[in-house]
C-alpha positions in Angstrom: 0.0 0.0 0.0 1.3 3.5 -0.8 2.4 5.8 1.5 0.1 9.3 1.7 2.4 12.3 -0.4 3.8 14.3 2.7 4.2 18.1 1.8 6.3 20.6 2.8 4.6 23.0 5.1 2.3 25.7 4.4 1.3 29.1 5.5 -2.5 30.3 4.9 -4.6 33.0 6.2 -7.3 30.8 6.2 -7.6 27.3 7.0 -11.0 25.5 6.8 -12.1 21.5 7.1 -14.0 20.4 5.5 -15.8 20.5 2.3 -19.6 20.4 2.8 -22.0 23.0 2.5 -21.2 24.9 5.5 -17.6 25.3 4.0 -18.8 26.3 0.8 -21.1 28.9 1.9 -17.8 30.5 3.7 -15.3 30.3 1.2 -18.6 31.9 -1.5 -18.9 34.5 1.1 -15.4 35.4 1.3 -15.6 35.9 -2.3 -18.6 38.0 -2.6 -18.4 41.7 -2.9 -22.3 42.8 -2.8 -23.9 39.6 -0.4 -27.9 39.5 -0.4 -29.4 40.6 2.7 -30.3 37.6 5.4 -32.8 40.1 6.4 -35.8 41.8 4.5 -35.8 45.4 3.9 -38.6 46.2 6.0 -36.9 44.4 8.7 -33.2 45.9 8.3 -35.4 49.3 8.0 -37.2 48.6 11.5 -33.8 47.7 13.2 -31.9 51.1 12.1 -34.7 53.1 12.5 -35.5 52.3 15.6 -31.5 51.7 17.3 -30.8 55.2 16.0 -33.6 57.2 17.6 -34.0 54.8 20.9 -34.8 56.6 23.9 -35.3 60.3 21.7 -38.5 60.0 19.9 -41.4 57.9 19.4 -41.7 55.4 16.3 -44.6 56.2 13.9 -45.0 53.5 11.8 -47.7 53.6 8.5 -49.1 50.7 6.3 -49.3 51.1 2.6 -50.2 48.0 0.4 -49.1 45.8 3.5 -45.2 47.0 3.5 -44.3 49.4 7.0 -42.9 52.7 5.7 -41.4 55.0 8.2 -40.6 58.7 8.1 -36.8 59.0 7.5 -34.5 56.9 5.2 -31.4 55.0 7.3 -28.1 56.4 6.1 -27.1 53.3 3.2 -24.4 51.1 4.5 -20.7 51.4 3.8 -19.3 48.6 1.5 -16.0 47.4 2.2 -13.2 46.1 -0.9 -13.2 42.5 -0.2 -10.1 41.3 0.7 -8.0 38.5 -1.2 -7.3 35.7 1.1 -5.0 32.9 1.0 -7.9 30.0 1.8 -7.9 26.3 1.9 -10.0 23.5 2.4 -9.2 19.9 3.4 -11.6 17.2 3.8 -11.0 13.6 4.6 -13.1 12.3 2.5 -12.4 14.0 -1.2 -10.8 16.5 -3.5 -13.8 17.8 -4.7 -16.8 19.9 -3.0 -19.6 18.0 -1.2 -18.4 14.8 -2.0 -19.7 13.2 0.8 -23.0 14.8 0.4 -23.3 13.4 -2.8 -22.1 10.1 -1.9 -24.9 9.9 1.1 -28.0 11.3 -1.3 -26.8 8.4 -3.8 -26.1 5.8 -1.0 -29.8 6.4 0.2 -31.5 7.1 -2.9 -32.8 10.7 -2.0 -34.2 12.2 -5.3 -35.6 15.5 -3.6 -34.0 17.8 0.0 -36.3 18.3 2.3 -35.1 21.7 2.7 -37.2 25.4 0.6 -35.7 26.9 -2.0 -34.4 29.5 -0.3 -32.2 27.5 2.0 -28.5 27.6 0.4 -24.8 28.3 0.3 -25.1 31.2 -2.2 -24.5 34.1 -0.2 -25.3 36.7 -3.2 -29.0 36.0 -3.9 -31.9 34.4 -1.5 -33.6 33.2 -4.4 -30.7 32.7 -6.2 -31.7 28.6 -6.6 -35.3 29.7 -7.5 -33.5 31.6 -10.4 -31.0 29.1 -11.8 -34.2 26.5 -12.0 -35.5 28.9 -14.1 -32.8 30.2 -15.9 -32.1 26.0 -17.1 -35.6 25.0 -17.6 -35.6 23.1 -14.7 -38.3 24.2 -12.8 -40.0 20.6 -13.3 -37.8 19.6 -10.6 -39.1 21.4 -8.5 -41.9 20.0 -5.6 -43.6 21.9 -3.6 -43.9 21.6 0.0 -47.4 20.8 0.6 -49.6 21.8 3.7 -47.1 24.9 4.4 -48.9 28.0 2.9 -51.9 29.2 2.9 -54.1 32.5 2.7 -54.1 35.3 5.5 -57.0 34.8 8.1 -59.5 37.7 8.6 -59.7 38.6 12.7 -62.8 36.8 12.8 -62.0 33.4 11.4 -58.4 34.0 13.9 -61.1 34.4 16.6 -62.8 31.3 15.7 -60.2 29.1 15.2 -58.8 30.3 18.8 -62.2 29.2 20.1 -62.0 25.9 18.3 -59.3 23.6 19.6 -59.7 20.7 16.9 -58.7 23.2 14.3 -55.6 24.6 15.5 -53.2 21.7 13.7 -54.9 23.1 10.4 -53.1 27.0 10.8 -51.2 28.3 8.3 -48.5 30.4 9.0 -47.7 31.8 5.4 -48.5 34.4 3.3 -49.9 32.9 0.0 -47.5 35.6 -1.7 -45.3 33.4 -0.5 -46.2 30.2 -2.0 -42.9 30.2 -4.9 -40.8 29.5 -1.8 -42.0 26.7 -0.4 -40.9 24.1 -3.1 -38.1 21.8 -2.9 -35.6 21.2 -4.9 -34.2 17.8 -7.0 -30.9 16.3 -5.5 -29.4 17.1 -9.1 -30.6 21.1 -9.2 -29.4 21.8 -6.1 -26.2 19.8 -7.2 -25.7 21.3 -9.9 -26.6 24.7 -8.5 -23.7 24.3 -5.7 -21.5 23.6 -8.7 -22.5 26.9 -10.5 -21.2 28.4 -7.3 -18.1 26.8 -7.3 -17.3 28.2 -10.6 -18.3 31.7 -10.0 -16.0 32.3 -7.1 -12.9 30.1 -8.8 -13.1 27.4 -6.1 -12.5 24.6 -8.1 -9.3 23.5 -7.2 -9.6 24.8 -3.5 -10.2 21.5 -1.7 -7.5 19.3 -1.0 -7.9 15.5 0.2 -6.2 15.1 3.8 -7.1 13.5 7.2 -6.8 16.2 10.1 -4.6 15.0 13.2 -4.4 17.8 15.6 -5.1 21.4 15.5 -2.5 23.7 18.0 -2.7 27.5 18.3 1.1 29.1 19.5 3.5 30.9 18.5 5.6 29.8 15.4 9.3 30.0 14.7 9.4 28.5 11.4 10.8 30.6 7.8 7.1 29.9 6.2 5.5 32.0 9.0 5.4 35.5 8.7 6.2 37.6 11.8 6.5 35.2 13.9 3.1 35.7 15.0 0.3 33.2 16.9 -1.0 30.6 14.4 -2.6 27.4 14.4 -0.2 24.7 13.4 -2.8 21.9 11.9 -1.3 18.1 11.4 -2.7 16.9 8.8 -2.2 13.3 6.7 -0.8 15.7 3.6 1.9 17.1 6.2 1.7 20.0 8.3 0.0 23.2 7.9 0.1 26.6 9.8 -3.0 29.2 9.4 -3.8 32.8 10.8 -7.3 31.5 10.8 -9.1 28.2 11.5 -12.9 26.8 10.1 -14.1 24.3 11.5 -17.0 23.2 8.6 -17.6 19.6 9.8 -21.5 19.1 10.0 -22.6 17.8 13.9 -19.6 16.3 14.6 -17.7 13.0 13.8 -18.6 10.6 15.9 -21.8 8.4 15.2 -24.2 8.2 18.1 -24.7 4.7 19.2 -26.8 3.7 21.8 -24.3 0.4 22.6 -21.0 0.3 21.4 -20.7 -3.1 18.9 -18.2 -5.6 19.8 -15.7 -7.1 17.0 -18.2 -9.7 16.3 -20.8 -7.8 15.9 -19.6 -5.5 13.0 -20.6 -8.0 10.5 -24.1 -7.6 11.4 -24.9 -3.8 12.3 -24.0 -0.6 11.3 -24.6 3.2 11.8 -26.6 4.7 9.0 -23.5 7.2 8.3 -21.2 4.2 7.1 -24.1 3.2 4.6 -22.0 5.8 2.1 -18.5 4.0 2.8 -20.2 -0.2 2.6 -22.7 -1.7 0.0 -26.0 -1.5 1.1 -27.6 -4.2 1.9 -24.6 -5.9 3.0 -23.4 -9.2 0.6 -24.7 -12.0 3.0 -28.7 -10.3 2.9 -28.1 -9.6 -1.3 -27.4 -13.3 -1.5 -30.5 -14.2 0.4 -32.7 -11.8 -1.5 -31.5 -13.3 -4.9 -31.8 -17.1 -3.4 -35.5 -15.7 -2.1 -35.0 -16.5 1.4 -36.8 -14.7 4.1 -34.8 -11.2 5.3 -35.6 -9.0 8.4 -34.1 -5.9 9.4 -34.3 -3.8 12.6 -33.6 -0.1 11.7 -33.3 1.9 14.9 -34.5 5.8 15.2 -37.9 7.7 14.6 -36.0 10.8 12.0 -36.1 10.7 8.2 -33.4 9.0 7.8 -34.8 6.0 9.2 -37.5 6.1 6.9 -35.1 6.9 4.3 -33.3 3.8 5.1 -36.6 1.4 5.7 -37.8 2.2 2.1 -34.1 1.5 0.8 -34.4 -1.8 2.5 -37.8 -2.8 1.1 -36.7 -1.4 -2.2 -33.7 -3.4 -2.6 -35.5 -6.5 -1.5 -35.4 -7.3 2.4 -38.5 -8.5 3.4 -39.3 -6.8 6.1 -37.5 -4.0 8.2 -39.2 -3.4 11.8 -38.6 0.1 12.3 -37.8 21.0 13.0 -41.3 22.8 13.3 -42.7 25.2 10.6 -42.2 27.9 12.9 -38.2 27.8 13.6 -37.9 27.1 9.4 -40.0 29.2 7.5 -39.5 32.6 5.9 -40.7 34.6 8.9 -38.8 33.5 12.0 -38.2 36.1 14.1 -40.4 35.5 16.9 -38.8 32.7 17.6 -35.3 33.4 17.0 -35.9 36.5 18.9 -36.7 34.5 21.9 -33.8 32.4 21.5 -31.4 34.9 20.6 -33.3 36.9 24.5 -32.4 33.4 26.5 -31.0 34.6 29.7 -27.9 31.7 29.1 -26.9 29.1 27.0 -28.5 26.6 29.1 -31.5 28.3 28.9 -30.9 27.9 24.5 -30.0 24.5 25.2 -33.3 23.5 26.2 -35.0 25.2 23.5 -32.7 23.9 20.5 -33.8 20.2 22.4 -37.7 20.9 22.4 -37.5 22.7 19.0 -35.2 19.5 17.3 -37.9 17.3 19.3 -35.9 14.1 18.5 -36.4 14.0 14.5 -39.3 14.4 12.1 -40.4 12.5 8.8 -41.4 14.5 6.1 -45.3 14.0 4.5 -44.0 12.6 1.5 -41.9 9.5 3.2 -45.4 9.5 6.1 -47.6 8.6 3.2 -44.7 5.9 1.6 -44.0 4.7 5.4 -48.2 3.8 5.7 -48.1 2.6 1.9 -45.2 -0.4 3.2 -47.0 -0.7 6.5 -50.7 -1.5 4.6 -48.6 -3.9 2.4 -46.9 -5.6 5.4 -43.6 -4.6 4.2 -42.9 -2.9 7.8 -43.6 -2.7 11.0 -43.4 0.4 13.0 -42.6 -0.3 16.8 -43.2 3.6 18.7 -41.8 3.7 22.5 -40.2 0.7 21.9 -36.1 -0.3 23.7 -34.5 -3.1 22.6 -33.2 -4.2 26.2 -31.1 -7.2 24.8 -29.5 -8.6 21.3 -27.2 -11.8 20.9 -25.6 -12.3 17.3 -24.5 -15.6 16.1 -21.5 -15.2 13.6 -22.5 -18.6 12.0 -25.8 -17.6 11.1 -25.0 -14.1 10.9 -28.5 -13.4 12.9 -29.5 -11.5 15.8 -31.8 -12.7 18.5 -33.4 -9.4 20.3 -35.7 -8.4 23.2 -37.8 -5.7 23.3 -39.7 -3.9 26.0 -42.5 -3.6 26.4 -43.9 -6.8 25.6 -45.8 -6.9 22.8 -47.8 -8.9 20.3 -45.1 -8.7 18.2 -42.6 -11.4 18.5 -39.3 -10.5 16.3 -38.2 -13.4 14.0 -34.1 -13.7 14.3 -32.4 -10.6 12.4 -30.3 -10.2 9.6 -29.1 -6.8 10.4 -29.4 -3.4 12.6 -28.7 -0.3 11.2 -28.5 3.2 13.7 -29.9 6.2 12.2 -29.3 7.6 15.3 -27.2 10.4 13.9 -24.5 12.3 15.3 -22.9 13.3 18.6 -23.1 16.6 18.9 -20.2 16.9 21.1 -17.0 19.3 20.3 -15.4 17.4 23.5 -15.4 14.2 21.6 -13.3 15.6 18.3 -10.1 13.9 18.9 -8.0 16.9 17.1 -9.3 19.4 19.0 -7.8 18.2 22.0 -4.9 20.6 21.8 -7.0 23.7 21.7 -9.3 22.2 24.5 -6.5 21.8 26.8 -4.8 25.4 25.9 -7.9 26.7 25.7 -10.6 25.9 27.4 -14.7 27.4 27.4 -17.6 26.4 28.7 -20.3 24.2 26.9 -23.7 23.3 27.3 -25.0 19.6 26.3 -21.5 19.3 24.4 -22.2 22.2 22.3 -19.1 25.3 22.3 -20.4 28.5 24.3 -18.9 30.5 21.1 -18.7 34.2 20.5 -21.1 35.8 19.0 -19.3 36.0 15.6 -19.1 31.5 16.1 -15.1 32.1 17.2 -13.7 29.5 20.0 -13.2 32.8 22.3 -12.1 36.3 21.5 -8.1 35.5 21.3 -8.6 32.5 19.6 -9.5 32.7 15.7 -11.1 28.9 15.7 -14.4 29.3 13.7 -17.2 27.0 14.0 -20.2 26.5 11.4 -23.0 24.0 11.4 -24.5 22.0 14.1 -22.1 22.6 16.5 -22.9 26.7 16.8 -26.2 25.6 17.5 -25.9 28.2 21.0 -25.7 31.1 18.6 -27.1 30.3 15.8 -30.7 28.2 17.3 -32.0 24.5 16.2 -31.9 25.7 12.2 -27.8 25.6 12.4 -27.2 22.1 11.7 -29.8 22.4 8.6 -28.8 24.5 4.6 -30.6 27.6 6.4 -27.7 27.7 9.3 -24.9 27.7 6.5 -25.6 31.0 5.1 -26.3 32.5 8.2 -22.9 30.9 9.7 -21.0 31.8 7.2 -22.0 35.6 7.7 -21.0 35.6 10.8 -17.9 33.9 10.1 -16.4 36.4 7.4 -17.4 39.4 9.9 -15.4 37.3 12.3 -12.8 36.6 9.5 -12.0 40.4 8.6 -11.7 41.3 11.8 -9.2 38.8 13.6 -6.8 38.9 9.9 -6.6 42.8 9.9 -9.5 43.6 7.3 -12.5 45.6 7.8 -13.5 46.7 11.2 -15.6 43.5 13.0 -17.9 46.7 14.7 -18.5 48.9 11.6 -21.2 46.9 9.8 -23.1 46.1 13.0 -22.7 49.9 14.4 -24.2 51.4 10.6 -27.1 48.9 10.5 -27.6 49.3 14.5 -27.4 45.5 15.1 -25.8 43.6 17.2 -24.7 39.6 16.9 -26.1 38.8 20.2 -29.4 39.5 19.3 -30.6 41.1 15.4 -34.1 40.9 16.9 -33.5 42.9 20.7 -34.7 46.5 18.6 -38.1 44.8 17.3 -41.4 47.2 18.7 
């Protein structure tokens, strides 16, 4: 086997792992001279309006054709030259952007994200995906997320409905205006649309294949480091590298959740859902008793969409029979609800709402009404509040015999395979090369997630960036999702400027009277 090409070290401003959304989102934004607003007009026009006169005179507010016009015009903001960064990305997986992604949406047979239109990595138009479907006559591949929008209700009919109980899971919380948004795209437009992205901002060859070791931030005596200033030094398969700045773009984390670790045996007859992308799916042993047409049975454990997504696989490929966030926090309009999560008194207090608003995983109408179709034919069985308290796998027959609780009528034949879609711990504490930083630099964290800055940085003197799941504190329960990569990666590049001596990190927030901590704190 062939040794990995070791190269000679490296200096970069900025240093990011990983290759997935999240990371392209930053390394588009960096890139972007003219970003699109995360924030409507009427919204950024409330929040000036509002900062600047606070406490000197009262806020008059008109209506005209349902848009808030106000008496003054804010002073326009102040655009900065974007500066030209030295950036790379490394990801363990591939050379190439999203290759994991990819490899995950083919693995499991997703033809359609779950995710509206308007939640992306292109940081220079909101409905810049609604546009490129358009722009390619694509817009066939486009679905639209059903029981979302619907028409305005008139005071009486809100009355009413607050009067009748058996109504209230029938509200809609949408404008019909808004009806354009709330379609999903196809795997292979939004695919495709990523790429467009990588070629507008010349980030083609800007990913590089290599395994992080460890991550150190110190002081550097070495001729490739300028200055002799503080920089990470990051080991890395490909050598080592040293960086002003650190991303860290690595989704929830790295380490599979698993409710019992498997023993060598076992391996042979369960997996986590994640390592469906790396092994053949089903494994050879069930293929070869589909094809003989022997009985198959498989336990997939976790109530989410992937489990579903995994259980239709199954049935698909030929087994048998497997035994098997809210409108509100994702839609358009989510400021009452990031406002109250963005007001939490402490992260603890953030915790608990980024645990009731996640609410353990969700499926999706479309797989509901594919999950009853298998369970009417037979195909599946669906066991709710239901612990497996015991399993025993035989290596000759390569079958598990498990015990459930509570007892039920259902008495589980002996089981070809387990699979865990029980996704991800979300722990920074558990990322083996972030041990360095952890032990220079400690912070606090709540359920395993960092207590970041406010612009996602590991503390003020350390320039360690986090995006994705894992700024969940800051950014609320959308961060793991497409919606939390733009946002992140706004945050990041403020971050970004400041820490490698462009732009001012205060200026933007003082001219648009906002303030990381809270964009919502200057709503009436």
């Amino acid at each position: 086997m062939s040794l990995p090409q070791i190269d000679p070290p490296e200096f970069h401003d900025i240093l990011v792992i990983g290759a997935g959304p999240c990371s392209l989102a930053v390394a588009a934004r960096l890139q972007e001279r003219t970003p699109s607003a995360l924030y409507t007009d009427v919204e950024h026009q409330r929040y000036h309006w509002i900062k600047k006169h606070s406490g000197r005179m009262n806020v008059r507010p008109t209506r005209a054709k349902g848009s808030i016009k106000y008496l003054s015009t804010p002073k326009p903001p102040v655009r900065h030259p974007q500066p030209g960064y030295n950036t790379v990305v490394y990801d363990a997986s591939s050379d190439a952007w999203m290759a994991n992604w990819k490899k995950l949406f083919q693995a499991l047979e997703i033809k359609y994200l779950r995710s509206p239109l308007f939640f992306h990595p292109d940081p220079r138009d909101r409905d810049g995906l609604l546009a490129f479907a358009y722009e390619k006559g694509r817009e066939k591949e486009l679905e639209e997320i059903r029981a979302v929008v619907g028409k305005e209700l008139s005071k009486h009919r809100k009355k009413k409905r607050m009067k009748d109980s058996k109504n209230q899971n029938s509200r809609r919380e949408i404008d019909e205006r808004d009806r354009k948004d709330y379609f999903r795209p196809s795997t292979a437009l939004f695919n495709d649309f990523c790429e467009s992205i990588v070629d507008r901002y010349g980030l083609r060859n800007a990913v590089h294949r290599a395994e992080i070791q460890s991550i150190e931030y110190s002081f550097v005596e070495n001729e490739c480091v300028p200055n002799n200033e503080k920089v990470f030094t990051v080991q890395t398969s490909a050598g080592v590298k040293y960086a002003r700045a650190v991303v860290l773009a690595i989704g929830p984390g790295v380490v599979p959740r698993m409710p019992t670790a498997l023993l060598a045996h076992e391996f042979e007859g369960a997996c986590h859902s994640s390592q469906v992308v790396e092994n053949e799916f089903p494994p050879s042993h069930i293929r070869r008793k589909i094809v003989q047409g022997a009985e198959t049975n498989m336990v997939v454990v976790g109530g989410g969409l992937t489990s579903a997504q995994i259980a239709d696989l199954a049935i698909r490929k030929g087994v048998s029979k497997p035994f098997d966030v809210a409108l509100d926090w994702m839609g358009k309009y989510q400021n009452v609800q990031k406002s109250a999560f963005w007001s939490a008194d402490s992260d603890k207090e953030r915790l608990q709402i980024i645990l009731l608003a996640r609410d353990g995983g969700s499926i999706t109408p479309p797989f509901a009404k594919i999950m009853n179709s298998h369970i009417e034919s037979s195909r599946l069985t669906v066991l709710t509040n239901t612990t497996i308290v015991s399993k025993q796998f035989a290596p000759v027959t390569r079958s598990w015999s498990i015990s459930i609780t509570p007892s039920s009528a259902v008495v589980l034949p002996p089981i070809d395979f387990i699979i865990y879609c029980t996704g991800k711990t979300n722990d920074v504490n558990l990322i083996p090369f972030l041990e360095p930083v952890r032990r220079q630099y400690p912070i606090d964290t709540e359920g395993g997630f960092p207590c970041l800055t406010p612009d996602l940085a590991w503390s003020e003197d350390v320039p360690l960036f986090v995006t994705g799941q894992l700024a969940a504190l800051r950014l609320g329960p959308g961060a793991g999702n497409l919606e939390g990569a733009r946002e992140s990666a706004e945050r990041v590049v403020c971050g970004l400027e400041a820490c490698l001596g462009h732009g001012d990190k205060e200026c933007d927030k003082r001219e648009e009277g906002m303030d990381w901590n809270n964009h919502f704190e200057v709503i009436a």
